[in-house]
KOLDREN-971260 format. One record per residue: residue in one letter; y, x, z of N, C-alpha, C, O in turn. Coordinates in steps of 0.001 Angstrom, whole numbers, plus 500000, padded with zeros to 6 digits. Last residue first. Layout:
# KOLDREN-971260
aYXZYXZYXZYXZ
...
This chain:
# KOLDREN-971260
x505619362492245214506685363327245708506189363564247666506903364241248406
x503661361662243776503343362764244432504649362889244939504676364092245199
x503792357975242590504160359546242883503643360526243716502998360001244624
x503669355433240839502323356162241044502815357551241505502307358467240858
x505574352213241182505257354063240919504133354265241273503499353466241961
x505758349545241147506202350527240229506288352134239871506721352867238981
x503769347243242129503797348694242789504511349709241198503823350371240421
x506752344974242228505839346264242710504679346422242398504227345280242320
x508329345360239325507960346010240819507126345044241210506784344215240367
x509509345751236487508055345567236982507668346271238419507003347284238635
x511665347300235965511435345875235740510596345539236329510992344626237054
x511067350378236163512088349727236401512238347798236795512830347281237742
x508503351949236506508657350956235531509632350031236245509219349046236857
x508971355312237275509027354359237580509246353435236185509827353790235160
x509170357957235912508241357736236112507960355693236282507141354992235688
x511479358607236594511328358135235555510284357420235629510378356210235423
x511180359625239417511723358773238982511669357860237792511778356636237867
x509684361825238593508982360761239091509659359578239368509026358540239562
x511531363604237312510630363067236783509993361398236876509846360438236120
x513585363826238963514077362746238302512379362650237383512119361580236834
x511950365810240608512156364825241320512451363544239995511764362523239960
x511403367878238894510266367073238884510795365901239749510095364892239671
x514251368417238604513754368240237303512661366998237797512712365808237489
x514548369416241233515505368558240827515004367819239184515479366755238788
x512758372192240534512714370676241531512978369616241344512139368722241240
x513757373234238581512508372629238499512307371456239820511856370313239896
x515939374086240002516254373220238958514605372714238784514465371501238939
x516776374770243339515864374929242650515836374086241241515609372934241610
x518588373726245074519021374959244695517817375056243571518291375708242640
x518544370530245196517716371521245883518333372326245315519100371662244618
x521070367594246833519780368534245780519167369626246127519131369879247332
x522694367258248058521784366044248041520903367094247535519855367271248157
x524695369187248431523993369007249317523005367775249102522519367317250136
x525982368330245852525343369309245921524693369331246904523550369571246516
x527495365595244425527333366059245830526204367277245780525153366676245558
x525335363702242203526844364242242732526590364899243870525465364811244362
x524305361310239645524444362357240513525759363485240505526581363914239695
x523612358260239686524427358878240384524614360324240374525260360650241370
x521753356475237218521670357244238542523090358318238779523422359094237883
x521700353286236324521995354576236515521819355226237348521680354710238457
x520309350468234687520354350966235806520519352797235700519681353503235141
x521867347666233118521414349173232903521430349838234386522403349750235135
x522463344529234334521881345424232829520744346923233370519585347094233748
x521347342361236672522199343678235964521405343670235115520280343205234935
x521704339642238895521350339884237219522108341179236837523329341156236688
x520396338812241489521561339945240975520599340035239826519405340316239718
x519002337806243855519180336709242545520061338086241594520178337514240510
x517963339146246123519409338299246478520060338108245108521280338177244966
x515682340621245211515540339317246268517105338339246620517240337245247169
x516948342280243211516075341096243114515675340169243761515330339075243314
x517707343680245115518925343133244204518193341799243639518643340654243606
x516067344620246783516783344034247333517495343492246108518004342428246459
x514337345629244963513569344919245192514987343969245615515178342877245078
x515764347978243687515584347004243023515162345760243317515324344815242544
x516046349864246374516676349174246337516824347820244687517730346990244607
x513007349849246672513919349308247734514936348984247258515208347799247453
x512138351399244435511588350107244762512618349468245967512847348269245810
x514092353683244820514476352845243597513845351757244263514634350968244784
x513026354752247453514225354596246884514496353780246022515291352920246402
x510305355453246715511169353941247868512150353982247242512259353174246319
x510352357290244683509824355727244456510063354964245100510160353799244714
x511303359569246512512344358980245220511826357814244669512663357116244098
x511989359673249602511442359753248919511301358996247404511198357770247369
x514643361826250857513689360804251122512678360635249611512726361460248699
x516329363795249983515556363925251373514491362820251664513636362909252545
x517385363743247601515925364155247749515236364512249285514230365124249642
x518759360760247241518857361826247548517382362302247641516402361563247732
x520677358456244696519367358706245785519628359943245894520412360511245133
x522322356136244520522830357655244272521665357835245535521692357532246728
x522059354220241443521212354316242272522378355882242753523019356546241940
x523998351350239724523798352594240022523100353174241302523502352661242346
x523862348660237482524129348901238931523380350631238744522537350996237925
x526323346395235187524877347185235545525328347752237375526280347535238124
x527016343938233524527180344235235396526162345348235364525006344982235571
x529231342785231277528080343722231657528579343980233038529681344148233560
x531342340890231717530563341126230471529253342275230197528577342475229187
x532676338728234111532386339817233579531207339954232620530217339228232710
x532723336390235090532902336594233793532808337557233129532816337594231898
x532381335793237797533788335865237934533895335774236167534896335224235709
x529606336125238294530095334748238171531743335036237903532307333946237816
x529491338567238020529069337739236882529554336490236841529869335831235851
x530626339455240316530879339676239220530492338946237466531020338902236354
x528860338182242130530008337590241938530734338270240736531510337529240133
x526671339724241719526566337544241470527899337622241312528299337106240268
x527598342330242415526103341743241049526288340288240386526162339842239246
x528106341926245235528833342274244071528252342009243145528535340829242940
x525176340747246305526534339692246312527670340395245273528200339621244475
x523715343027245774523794341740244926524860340789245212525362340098244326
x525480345026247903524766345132246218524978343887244983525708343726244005
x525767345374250415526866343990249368526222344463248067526789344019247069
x524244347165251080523919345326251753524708344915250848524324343870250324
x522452349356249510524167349200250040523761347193249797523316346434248937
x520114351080250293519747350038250079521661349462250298521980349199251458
x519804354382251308519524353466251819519982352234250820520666352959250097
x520346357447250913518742356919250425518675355610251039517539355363251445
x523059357832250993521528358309252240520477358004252530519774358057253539
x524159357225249284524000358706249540523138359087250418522598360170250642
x522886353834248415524199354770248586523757356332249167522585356293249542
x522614351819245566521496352790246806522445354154247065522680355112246328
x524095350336243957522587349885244550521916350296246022521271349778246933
x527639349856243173526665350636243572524914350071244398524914349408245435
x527653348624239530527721348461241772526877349215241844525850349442241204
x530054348280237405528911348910237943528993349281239216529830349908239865
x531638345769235386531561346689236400530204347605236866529197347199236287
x533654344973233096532490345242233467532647346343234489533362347344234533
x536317344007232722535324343358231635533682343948232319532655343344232012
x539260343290233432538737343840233935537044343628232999537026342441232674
x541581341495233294541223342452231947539717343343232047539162343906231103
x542650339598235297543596341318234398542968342360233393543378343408232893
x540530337906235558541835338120234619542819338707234701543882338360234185
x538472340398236802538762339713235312539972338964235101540642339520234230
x540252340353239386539808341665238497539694341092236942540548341258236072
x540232337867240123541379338367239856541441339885238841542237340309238004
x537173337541240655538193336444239235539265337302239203539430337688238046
x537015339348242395536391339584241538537091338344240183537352338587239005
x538399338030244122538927339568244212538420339411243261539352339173242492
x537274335824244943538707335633244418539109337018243488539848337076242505
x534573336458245672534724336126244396536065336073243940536272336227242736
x535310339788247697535188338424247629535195337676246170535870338292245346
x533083342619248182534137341846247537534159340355247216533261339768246612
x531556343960251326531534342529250501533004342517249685534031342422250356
x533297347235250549532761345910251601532418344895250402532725344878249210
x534019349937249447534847348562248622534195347389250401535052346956251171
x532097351133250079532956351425250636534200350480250218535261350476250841
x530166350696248690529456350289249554531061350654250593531031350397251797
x531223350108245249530548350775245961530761350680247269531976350502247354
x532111349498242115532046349149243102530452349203244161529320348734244041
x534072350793239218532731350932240504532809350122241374534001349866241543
x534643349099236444535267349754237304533462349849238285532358349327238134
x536924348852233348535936348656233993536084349217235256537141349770235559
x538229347666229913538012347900231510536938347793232321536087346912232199
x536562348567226840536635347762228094537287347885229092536603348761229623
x537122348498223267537132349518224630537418348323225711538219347400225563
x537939347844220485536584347152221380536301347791222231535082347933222327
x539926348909219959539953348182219772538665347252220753538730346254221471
x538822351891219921539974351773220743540242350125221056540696349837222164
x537585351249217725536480351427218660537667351439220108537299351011221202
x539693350299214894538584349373216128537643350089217448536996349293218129
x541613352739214368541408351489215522540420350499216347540296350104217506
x539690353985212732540031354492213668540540353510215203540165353498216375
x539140351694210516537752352820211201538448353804212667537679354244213522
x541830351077210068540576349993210768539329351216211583538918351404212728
x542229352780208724543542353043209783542632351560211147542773351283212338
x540366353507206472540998354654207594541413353954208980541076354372210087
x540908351228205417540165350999205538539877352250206657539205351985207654
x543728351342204680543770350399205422542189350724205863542114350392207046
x543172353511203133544222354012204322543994352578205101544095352702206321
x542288352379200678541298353507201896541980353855202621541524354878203132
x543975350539199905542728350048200623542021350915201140541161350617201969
x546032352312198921546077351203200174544810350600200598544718350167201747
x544536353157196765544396354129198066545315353417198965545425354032200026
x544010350851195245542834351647196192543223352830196598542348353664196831
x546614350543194375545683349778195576544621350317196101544326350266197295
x547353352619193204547982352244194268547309351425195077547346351499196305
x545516352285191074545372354215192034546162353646193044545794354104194125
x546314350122189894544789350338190313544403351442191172543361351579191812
x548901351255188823548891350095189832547122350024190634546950349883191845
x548061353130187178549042353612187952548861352497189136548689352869190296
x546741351561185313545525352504185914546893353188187021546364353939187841
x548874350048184165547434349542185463546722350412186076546140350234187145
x550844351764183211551280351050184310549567350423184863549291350468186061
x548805352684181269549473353740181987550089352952183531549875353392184661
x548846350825179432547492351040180420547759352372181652547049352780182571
x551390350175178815550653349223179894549849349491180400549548349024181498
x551734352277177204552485352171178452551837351179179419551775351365180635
């Protein structure tokens, strides 16, 4: 009877420990989820108050916009960039939304150069895409354009491209 009661008590804990170990594997990624948010050339200079007030409500990372829809360079870039960081936020990356009317190595060099000339510490740099009138009807196009994008050595300006576009 006793070995009947342990190996009965030994089946009870270890399957409380694979339901606890279930009920962890499902919670934590819900558990380590961020707030976050855009900020883009239609927000204006955000002020640092705006940006402390965002973090303490929870707010944990943002992504600014860099280079807005008409291939130009958005002026509150790095001041969003600084003040987000300075507010506490936990990742600042920044987002490019280039178009193929201009030309896709200014584009990025312009607007990395500006974030870099006004001190802006980001992470990950993205690209935008949206709006159908930015693009070509042609997918090989649109292909060789993000090529030469790629192309670019992100970190290392200037001269960060070598393009044909």
């Amino acid at each position: 009877d006793s070995l009947t009661d342990s190996l009965i008590g030994a089946k009870t804990k270890l399957s409380f420990l694979i339901a606890l170990c279930l009920i962890v594997a499902v919670a934590a990624p819900v558990a380590l989820a961020y707030s976050g948010l855009d900020l883009s050339y239609y927000q204006g200079d955000v002020s640092q108050d705006s940006g402390n007030c965002l973090f303490n409500n929870g707010y944990r990372f943002a992504i600014v916009q860099a280079m807005t829809s008409d291939g130009e360079y958005n002026p509150y870039g790095a001041n969003d960039v600084n003040r987000a960081r300075a507010a506490g936020f936990v990742y600042v990356d920044v987002y490019l939304f280039l178009t193929q009317t201009k030309d896709a190595a200014a584009q990025v060099i312009n607007a990395l150069n500006a974030l870099d000339g006004g001190g802006a510490q980001y992470g990950s740099v993205w690209l935008d895409i949206e709006s159908p009138g930015h693009w070509s009807g042609d997918c090989g196009t649109n292909i060789n354009f993000f090529h030469h994008v790629g192309e670019c050595n992100l970190r290392s300006l200037p001269p960060a491209c070598d393009l044909l576009v």
